[in-house]
Predicted model as a PDB file, atoms N, CA, C, CB and O in Angstrom, pLDDT in the B-factor column:
MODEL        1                                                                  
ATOM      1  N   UNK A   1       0.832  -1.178   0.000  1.00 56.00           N  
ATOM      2  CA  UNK A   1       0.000   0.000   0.000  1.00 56.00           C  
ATOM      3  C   UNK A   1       0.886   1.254   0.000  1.00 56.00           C  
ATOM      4  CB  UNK A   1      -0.952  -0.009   1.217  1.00 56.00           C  
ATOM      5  O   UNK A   1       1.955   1.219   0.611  1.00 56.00           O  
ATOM      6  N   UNK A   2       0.359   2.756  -0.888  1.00 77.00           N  
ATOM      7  CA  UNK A   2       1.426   3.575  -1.042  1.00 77.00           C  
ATOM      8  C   UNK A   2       1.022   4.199   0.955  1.00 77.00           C  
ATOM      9  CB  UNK A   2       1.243   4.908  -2.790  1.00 77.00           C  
ATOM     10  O   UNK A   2       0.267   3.913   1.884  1.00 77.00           O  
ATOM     11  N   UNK A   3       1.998   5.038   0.659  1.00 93.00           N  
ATOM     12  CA  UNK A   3       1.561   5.925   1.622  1.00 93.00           C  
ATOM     13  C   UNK A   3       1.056   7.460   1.410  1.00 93.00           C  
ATOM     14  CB  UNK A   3       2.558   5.936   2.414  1.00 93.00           C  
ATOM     15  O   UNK A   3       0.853   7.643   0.210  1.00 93.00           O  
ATOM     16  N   UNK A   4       0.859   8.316   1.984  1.00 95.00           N  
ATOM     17  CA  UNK A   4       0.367   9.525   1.970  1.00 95.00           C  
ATOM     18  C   UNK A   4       0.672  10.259   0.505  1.00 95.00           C  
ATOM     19  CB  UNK A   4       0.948  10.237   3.179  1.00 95.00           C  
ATOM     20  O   UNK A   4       0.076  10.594  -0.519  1.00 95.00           O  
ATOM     21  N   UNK A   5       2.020  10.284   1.101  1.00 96.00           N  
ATOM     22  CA  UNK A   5       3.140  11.249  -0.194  1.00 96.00           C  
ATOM     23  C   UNK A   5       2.906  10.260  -1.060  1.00 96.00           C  
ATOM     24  CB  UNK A   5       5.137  11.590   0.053  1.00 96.00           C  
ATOM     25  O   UNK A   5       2.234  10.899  -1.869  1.00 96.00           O  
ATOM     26  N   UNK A   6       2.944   9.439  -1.391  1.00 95.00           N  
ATOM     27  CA  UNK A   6       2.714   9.008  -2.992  1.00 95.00           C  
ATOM     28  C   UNK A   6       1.582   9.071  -3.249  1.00 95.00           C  
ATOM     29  CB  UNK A   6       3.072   7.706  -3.469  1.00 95.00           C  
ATOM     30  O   UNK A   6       1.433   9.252  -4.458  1.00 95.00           O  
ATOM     31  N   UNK A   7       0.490   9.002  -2.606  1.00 96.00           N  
ATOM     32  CA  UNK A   7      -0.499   8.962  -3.104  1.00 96.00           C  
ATOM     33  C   UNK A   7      -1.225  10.485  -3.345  1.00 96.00           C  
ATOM     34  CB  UNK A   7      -1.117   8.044  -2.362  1.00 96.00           C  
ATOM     35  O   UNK A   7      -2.328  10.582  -3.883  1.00 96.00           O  
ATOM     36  N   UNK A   8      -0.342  11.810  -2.807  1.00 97.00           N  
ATOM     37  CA  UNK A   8      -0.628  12.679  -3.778  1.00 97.00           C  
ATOM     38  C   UNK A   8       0.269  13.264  -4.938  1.00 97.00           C  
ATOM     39  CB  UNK A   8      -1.019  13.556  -3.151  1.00 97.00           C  
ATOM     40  O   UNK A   8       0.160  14.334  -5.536  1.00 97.00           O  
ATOM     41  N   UNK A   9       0.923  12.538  -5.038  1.00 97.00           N  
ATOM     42  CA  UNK A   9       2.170  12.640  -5.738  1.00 97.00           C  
ATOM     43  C   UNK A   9       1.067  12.188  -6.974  1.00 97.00           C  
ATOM     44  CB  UNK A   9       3.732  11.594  -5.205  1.00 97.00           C  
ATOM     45  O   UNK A   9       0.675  13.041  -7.770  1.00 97.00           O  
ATOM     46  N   UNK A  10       0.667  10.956  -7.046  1.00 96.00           N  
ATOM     47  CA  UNK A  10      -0.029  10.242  -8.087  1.00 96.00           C  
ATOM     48  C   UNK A  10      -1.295  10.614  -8.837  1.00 96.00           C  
ATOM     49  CB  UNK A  10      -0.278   9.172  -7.596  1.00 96.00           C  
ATOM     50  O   UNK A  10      -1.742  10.368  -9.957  1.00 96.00           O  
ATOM     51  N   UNK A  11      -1.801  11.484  -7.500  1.00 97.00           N  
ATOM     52  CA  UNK A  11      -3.342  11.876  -7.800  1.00 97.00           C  
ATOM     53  C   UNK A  11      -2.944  13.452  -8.436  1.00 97.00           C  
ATOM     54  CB  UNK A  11      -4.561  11.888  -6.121  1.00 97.00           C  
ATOM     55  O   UNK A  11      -3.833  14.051  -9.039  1.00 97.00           O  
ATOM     56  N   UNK A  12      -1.861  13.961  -8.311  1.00 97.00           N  
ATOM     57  CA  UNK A  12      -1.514  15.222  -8.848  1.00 97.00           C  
ATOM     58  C   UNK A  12      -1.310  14.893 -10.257  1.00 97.00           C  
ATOM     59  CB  UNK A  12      -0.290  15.896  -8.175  1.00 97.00           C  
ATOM     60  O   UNK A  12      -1.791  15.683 -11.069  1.00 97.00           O  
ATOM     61  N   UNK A  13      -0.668  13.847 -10.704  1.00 98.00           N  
ATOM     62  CA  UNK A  13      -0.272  14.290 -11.749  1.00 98.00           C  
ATOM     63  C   UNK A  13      -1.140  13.497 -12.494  1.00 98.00           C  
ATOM     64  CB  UNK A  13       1.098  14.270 -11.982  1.00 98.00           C  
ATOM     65  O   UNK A  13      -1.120  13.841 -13.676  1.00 98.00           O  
ATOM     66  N   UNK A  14      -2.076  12.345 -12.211  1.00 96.00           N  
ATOM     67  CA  UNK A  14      -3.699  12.009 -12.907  1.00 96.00           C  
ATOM     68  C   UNK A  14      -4.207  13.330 -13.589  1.00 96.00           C  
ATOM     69  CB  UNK A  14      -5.016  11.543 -11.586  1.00 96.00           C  
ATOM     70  O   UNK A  14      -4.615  13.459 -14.744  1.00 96.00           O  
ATOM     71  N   UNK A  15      -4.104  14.152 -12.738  1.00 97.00           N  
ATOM     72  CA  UNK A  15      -4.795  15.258 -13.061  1.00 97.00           C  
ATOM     73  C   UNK A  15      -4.075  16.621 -14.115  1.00 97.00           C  
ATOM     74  CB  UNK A  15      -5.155  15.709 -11.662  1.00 97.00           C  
ATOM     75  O   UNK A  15      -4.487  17.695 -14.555  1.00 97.00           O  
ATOM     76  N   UNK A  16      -3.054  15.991 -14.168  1.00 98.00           N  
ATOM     77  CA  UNK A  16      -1.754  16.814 -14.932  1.00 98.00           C  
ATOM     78  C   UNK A  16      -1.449  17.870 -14.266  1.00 98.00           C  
ATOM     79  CB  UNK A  16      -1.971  17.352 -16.380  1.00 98.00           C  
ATOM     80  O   UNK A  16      -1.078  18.761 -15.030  1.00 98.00           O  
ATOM     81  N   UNK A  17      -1.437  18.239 -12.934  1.00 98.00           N  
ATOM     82  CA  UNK A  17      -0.555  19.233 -12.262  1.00 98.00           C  
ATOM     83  C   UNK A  17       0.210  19.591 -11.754  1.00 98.00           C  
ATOM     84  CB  UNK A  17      -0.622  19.565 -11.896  1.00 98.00           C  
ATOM     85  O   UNK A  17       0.378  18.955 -10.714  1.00 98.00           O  
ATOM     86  N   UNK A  18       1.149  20.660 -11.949  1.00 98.00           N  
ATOM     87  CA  UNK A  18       2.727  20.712 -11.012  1.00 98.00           C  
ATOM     88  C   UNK A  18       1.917  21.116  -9.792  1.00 98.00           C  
ATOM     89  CB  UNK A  18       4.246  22.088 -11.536  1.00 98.00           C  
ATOM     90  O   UNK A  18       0.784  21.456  -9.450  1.00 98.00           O  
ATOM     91  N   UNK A  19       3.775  20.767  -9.090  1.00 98.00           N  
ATOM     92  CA  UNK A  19       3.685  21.193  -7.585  1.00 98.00           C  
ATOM     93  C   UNK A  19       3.574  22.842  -7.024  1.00 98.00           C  
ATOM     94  CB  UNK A  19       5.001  20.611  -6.975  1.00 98.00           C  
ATOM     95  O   UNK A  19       3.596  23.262  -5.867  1.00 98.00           O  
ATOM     96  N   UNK A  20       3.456  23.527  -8.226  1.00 97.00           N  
ATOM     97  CA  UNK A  20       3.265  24.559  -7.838  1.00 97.00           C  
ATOM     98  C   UNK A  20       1.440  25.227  -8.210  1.00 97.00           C  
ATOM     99  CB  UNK A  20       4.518  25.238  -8.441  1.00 97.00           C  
ATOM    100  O   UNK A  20       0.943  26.209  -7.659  1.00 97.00           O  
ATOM    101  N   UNK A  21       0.839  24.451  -9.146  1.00 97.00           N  
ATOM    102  CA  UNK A  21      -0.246  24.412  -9.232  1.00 97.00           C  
ATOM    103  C   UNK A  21      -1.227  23.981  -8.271  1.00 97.00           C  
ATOM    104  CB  UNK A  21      -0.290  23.967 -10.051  1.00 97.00           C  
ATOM    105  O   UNK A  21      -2.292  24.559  -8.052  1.00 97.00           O  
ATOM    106  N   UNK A  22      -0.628  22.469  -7.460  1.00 97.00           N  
ATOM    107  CA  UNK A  22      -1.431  21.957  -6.746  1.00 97.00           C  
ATOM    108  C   UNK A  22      -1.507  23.174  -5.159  1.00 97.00           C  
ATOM    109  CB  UNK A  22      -0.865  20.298  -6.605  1.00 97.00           C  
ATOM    110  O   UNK A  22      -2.485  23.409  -4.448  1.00 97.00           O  
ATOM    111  N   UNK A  23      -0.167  23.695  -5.059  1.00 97.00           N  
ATOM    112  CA  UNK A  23       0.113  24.594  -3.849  1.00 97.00           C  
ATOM    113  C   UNK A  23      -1.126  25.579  -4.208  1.00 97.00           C  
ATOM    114  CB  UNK A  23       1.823  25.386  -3.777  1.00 97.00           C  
ATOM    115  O   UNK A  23      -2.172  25.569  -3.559  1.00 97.00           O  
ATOM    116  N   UNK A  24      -0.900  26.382  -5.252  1.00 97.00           N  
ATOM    117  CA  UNK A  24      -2.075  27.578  -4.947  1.00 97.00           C  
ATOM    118  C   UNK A  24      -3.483  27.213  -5.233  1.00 97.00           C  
ATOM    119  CB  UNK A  24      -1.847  28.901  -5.851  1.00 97.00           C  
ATOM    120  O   UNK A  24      -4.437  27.978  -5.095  1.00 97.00           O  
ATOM    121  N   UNK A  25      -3.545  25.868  -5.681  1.00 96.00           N  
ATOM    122  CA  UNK A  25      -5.033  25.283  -5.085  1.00 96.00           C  
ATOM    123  C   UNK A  25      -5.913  25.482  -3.976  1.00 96.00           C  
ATOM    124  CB  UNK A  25      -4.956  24.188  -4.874  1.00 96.00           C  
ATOM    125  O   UNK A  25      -6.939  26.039  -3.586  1.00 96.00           O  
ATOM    126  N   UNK A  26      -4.621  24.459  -3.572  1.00 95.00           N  
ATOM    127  CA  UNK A  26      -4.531  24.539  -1.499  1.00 95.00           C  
ATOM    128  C   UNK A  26      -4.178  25.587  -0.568  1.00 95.00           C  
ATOM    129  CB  UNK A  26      -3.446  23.641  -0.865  1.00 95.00           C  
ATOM    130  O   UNK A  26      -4.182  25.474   0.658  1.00 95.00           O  
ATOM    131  N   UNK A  27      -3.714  27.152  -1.582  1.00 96.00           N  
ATOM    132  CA  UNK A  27      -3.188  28.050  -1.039  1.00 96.00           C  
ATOM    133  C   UNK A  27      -2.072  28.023   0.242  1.00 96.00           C  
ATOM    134  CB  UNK A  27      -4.171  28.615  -0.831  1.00 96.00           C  
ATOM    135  O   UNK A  27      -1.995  28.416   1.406  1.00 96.00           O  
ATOM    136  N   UNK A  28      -1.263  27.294  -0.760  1.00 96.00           N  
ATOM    137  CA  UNK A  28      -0.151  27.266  -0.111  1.00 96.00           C  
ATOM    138  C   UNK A  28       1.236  27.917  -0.767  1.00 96.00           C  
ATOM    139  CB  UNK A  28      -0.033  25.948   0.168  1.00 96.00           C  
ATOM    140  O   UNK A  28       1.276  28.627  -1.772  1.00 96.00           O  
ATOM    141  N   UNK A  29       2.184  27.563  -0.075  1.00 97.00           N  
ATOM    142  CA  UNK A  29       3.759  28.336  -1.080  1.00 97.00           C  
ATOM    143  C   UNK A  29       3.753  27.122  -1.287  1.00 97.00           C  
ATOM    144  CB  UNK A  29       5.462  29.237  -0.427  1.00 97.00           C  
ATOM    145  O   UNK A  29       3.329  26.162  -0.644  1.00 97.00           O  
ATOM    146  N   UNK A  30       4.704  27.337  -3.083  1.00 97.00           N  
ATOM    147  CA  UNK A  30       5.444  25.635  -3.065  1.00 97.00           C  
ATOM    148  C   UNK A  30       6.014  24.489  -2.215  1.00 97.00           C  
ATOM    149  CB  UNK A  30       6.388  25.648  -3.586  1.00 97.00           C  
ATOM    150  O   UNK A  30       5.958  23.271  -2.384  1.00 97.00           O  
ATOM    151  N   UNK A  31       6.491  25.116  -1.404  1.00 97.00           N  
ATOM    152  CA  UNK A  31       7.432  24.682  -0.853  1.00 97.00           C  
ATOM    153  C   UNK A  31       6.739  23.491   0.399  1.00 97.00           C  
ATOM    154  CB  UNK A  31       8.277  25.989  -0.388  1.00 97.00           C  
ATOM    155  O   UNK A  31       6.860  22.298   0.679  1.00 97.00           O  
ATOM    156  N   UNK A  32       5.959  24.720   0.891  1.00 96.00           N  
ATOM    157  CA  UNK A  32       4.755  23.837   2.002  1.00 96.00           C  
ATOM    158  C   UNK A  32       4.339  22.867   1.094  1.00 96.00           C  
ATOM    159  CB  UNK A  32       3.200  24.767   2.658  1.00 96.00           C  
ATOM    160  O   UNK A  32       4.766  21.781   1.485  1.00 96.00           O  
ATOM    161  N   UNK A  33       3.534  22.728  -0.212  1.00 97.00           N  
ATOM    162  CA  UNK A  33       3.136  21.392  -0.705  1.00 97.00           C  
ATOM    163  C   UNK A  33       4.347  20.415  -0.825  1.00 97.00           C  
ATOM    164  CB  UNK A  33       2.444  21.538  -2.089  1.00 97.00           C  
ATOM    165  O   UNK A  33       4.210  19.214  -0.590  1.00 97.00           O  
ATOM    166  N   UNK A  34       5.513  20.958  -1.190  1.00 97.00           N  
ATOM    167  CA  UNK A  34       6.554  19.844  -2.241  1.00 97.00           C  
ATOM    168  C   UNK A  34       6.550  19.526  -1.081  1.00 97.00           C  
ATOM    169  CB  UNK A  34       8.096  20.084  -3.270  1.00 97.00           C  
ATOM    170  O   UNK A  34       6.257  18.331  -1.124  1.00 97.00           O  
ATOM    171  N   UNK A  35       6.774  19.996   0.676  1.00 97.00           N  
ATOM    172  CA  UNK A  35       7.081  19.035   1.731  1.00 97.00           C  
ATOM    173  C   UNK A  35       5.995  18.074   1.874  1.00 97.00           C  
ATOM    174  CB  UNK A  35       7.334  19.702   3.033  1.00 97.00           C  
ATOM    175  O   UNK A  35       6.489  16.959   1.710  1.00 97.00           O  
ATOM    176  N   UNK A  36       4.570  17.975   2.137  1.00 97.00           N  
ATOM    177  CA  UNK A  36       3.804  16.841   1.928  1.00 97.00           C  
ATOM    178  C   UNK A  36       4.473  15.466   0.687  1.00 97.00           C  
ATOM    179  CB  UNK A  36       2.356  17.576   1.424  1.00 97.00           C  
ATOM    180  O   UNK A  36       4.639  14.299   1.042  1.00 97.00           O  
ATOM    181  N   UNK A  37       4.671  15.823  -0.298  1.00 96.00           N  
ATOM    182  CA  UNK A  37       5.233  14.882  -1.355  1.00 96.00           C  
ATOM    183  C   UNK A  37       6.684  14.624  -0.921  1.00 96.00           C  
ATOM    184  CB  UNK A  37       5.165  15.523  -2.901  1.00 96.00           C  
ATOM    185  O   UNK A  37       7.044  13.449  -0.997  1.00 96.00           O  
ATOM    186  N   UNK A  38       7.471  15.416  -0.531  1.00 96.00           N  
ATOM    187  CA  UNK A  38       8.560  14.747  -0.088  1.00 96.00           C  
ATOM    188  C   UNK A  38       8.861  14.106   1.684  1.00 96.00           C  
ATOM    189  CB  UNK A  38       9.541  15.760  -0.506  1.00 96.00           C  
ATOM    190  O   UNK A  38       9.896  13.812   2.282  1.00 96.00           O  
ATOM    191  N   UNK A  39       7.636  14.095   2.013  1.00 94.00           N  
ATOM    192  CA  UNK A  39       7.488  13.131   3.384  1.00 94.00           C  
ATOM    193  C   UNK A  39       8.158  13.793   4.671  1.00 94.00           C  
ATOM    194  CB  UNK A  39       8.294  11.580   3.148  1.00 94.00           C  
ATOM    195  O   UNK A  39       8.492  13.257   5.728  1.00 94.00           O  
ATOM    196  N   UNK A  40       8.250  15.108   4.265  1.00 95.00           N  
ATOM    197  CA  UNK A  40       8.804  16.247   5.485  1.00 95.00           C  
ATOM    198  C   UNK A  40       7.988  16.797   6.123  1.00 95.00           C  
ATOM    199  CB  UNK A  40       9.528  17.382   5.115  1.00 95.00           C  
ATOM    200  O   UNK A  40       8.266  17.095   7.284  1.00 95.00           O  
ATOM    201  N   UNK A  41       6.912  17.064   5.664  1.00 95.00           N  
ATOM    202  CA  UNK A  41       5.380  17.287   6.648  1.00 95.00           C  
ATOM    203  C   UNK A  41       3.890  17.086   6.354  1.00 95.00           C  
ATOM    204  CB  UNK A  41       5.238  18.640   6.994  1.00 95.00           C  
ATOM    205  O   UNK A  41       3.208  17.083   5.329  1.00 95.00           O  
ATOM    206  N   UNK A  42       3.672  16.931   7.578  1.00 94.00           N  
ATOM    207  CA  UNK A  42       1.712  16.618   6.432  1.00 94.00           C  
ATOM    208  C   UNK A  42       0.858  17.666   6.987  1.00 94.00           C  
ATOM    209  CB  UNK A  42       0.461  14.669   6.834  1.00 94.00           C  
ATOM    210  O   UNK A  42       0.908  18.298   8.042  1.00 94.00           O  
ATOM    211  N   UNK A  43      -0.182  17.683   5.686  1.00 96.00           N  
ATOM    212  CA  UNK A  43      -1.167  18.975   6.411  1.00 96.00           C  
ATOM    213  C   UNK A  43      -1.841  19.123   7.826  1.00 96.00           C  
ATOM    214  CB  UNK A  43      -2.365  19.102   5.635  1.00 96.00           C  
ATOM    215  O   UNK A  43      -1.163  18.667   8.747  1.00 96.00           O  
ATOM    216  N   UNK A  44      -3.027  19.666   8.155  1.00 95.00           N  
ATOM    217  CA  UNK A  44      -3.360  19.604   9.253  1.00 95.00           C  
ATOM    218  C   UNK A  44      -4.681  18.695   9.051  1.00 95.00           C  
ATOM    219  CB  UNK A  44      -3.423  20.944   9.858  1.00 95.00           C  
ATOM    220  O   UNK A  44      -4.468  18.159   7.964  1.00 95.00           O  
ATOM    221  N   UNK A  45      -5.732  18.310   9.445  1.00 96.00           N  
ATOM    222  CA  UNK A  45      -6.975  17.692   9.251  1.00 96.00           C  
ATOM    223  C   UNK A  45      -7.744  18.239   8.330  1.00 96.00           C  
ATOM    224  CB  UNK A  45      -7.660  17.625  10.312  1.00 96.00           C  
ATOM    225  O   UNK A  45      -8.106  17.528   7.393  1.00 96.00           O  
ATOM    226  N   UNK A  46      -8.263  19.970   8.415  1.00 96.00           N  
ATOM    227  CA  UNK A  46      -8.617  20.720   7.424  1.00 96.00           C  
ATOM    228  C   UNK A  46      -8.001  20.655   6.250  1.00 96.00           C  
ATOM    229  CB  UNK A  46      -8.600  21.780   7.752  1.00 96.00           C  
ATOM    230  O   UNK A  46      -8.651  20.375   5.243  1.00 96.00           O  
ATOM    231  N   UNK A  47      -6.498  20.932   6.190  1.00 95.00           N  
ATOM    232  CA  UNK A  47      -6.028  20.505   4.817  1.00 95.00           C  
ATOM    233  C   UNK A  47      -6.043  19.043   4.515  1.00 95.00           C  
ATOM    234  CB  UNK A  47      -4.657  20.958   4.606  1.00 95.00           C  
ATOM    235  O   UNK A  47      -6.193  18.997   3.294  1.00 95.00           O  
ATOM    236  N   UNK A  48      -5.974  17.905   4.946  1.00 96.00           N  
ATOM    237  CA  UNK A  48      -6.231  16.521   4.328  1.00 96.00           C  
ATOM    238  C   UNK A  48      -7.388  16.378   3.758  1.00 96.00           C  
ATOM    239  CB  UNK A  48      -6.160  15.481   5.198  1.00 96.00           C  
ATOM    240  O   UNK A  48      -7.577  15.846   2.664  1.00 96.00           O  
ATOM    241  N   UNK A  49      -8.766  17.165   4.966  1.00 96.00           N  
ATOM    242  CA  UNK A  49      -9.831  17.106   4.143  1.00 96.00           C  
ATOM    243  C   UNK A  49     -10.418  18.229   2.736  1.00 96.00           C  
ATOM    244  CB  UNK A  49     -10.705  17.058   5.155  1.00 96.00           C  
ATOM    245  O   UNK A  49     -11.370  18.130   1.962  1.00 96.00           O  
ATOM    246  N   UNK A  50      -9.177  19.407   2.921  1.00 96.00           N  
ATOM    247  CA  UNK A  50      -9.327  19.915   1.369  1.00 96.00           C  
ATOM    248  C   UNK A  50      -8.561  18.971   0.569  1.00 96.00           C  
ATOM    249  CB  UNK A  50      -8.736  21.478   1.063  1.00 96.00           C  
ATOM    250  O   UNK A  50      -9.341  18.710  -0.347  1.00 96.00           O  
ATOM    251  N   UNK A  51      -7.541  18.333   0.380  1.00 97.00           N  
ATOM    252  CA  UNK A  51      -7.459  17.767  -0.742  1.00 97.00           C  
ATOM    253  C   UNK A  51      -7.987  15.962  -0.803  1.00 97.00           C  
ATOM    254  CB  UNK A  51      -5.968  18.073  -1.085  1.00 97.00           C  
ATOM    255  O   UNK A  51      -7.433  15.128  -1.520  1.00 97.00           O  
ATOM    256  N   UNK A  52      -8.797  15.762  -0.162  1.00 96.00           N  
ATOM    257  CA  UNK A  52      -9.778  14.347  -0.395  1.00 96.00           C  
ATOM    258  C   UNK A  52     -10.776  14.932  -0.925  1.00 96.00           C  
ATOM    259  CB  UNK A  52     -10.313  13.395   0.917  1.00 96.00           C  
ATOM    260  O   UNK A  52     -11.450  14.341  -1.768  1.00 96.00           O  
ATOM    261  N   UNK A  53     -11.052  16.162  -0.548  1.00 96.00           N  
ATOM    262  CA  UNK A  53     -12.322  16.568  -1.454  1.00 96.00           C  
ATOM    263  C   UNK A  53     -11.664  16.965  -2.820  1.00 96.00           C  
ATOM    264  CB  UNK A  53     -13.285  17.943  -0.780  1.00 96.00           C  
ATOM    265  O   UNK A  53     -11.996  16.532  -3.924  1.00 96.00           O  
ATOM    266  N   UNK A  54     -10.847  17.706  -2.593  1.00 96.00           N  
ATOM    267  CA  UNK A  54     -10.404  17.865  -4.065  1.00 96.00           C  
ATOM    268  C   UNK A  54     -10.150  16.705  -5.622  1.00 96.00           C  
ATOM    269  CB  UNK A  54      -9.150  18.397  -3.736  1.00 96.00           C  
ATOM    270  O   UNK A  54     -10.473  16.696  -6.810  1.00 96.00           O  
ATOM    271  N   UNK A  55      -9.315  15.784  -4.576  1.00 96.00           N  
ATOM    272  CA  UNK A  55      -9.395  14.761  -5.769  1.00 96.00           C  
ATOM    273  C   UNK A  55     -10.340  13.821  -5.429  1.00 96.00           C  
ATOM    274  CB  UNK A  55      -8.073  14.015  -6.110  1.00 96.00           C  
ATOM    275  O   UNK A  55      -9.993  12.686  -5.758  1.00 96.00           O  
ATOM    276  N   UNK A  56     -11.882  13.916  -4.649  1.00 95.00           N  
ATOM    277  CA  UNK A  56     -13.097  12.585  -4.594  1.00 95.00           C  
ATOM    278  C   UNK A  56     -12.364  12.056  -4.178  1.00 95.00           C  
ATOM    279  CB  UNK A  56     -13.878  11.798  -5.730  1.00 95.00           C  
ATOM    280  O   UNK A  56     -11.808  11.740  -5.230  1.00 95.00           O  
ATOM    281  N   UNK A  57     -11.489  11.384  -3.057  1.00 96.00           N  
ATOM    282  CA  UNK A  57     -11.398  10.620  -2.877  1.00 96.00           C  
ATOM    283  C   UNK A  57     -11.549  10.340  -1.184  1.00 96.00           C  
ATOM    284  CB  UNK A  57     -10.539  10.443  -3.609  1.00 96.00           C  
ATOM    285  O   UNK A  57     -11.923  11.336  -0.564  1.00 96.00           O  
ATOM    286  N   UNK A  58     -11.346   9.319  -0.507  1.00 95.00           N  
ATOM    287  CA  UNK A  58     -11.354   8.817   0.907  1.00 95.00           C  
ATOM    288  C   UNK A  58     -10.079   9.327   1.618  1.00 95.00           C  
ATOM    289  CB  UNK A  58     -11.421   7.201   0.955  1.00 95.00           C  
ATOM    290  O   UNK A  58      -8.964   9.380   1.098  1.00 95.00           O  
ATOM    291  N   UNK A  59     -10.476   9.784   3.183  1.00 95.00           N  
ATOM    292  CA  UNK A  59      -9.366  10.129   3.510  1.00 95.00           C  
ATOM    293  C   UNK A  59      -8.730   8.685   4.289  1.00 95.00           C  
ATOM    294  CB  UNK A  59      -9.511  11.488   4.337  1.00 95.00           C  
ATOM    295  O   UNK A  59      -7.784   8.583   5.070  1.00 95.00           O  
ATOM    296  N   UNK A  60      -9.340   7.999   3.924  1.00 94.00           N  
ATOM    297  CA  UNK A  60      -8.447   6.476   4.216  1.00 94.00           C  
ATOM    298  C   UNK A  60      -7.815   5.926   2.711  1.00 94.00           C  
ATOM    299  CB  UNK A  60      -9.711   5.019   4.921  1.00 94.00           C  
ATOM    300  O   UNK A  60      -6.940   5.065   2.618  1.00 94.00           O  
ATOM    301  N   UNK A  61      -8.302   6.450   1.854  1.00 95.00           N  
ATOM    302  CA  UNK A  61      -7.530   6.455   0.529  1.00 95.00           C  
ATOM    303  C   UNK A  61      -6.283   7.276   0.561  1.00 95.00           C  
ATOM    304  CB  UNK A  61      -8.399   6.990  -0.606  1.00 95.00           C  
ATOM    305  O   UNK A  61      -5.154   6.785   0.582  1.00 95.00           O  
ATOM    306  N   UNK A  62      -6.520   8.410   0.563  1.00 95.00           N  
ATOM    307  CA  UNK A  62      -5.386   9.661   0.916  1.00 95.00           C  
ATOM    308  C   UNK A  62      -4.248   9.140   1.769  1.00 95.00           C  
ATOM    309  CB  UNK A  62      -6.087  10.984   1.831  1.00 95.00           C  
ATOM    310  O   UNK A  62      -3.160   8.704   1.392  1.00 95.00           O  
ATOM    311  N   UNK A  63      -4.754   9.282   3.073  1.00 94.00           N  
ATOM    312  CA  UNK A  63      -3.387   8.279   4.029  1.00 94.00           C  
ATOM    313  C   UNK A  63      -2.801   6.931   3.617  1.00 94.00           C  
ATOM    314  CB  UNK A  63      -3.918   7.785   5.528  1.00 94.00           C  
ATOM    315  O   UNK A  63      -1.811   6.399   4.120  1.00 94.00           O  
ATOM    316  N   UNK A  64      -3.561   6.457   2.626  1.00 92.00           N  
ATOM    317  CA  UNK A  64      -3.138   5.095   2.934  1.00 92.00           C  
ATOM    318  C   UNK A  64      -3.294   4.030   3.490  1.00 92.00           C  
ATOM    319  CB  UNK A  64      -2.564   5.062   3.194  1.00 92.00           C  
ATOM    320  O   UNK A  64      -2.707   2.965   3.298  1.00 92.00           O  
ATOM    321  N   UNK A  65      -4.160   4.311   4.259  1.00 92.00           N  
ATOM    322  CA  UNK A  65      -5.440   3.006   5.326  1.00 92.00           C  
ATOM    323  C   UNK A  65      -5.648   1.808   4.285  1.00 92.00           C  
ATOM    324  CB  UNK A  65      -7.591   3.817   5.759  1.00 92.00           C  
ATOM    325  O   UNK A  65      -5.626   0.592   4.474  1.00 92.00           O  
ATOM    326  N   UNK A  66      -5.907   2.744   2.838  1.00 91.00           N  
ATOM    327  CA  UNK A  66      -7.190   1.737   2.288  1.00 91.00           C  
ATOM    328  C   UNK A  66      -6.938   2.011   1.102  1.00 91.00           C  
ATOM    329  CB  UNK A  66      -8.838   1.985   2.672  1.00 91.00           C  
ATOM    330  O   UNK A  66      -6.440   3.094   0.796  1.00 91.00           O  
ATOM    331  N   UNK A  67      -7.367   0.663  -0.171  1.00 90.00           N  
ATOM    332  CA  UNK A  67      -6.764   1.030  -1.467  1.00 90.00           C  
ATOM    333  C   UNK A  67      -8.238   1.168  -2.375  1.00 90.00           C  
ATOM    334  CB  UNK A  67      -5.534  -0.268  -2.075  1.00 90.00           C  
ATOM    335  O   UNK A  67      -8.163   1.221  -3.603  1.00 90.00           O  
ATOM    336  N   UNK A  68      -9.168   1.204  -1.890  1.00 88.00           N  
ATOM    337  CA  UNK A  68     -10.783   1.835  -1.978  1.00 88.00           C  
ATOM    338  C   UNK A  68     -10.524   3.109  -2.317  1.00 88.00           C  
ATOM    339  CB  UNK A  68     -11.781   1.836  -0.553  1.00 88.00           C  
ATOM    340  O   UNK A  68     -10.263   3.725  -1.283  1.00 88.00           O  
ATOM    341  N   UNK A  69     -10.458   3.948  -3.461  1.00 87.00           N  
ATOM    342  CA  UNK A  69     -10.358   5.678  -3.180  1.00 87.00           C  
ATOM    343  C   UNK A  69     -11.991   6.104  -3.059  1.00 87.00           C  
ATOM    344  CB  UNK A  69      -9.471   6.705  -4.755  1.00 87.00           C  
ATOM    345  O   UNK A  69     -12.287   7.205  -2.594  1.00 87.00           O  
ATOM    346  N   UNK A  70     -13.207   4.988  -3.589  1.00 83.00           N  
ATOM    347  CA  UNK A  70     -14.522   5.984  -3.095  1.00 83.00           C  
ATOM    348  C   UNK A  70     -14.880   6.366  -1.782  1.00 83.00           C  
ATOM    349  CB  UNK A  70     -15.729   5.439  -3.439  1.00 83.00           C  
ATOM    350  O   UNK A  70     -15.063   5.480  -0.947  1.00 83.00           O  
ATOM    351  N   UNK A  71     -15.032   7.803  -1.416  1.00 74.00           N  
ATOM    352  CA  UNK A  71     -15.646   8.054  -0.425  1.00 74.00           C  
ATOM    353  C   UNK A  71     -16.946   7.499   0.175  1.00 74.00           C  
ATOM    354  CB  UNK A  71     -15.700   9.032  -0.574  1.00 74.00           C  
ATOM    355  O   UNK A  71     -17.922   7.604  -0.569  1.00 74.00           O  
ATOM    356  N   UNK A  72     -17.147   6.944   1.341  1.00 67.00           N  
ATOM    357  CA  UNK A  72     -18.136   6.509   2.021  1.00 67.00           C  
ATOM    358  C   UNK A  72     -19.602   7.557   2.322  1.00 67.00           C  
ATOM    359  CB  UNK A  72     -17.414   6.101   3.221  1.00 67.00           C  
ATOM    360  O   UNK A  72     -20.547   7.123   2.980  1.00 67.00           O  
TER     361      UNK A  72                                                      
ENDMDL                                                                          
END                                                                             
């Protein structure tokens, strides 16, 4: 099972977007996102649940719990 960082690593670029695209999505600086993908920090609850909503998916998909991405 991936973990966190890959699995938005993967769902970013499904969608064809850089890391600097996905940041001002989430209104963030680059830098704050590239650390989620490079496994140096993770968002807070509010941000996990903006980007499970963002890409439909489960936030047991997102973390990595579960290889199910539909939301319940």
């Amino acid at each position: 099972m991936e973990d966190f960082s890959s699995r938005i690593k993967a769902l970013r670029k499904e969608r064809g977007l850089k890391q600097s695209e996905m940041a001002e999505i989430l209104g963030l600086k680059e830098r704050s996102y590239q650390c989620y993908e490079y496994r140096e920090r993770y968002p807070d609850v509010p941000g996990l649940v903006a980007i499970a909503d963002f890409f439909d998916v489960s936030l047991d998909y997102l973390m990595g719990r579960s290889d199910v991405r539909e939301r319940r």
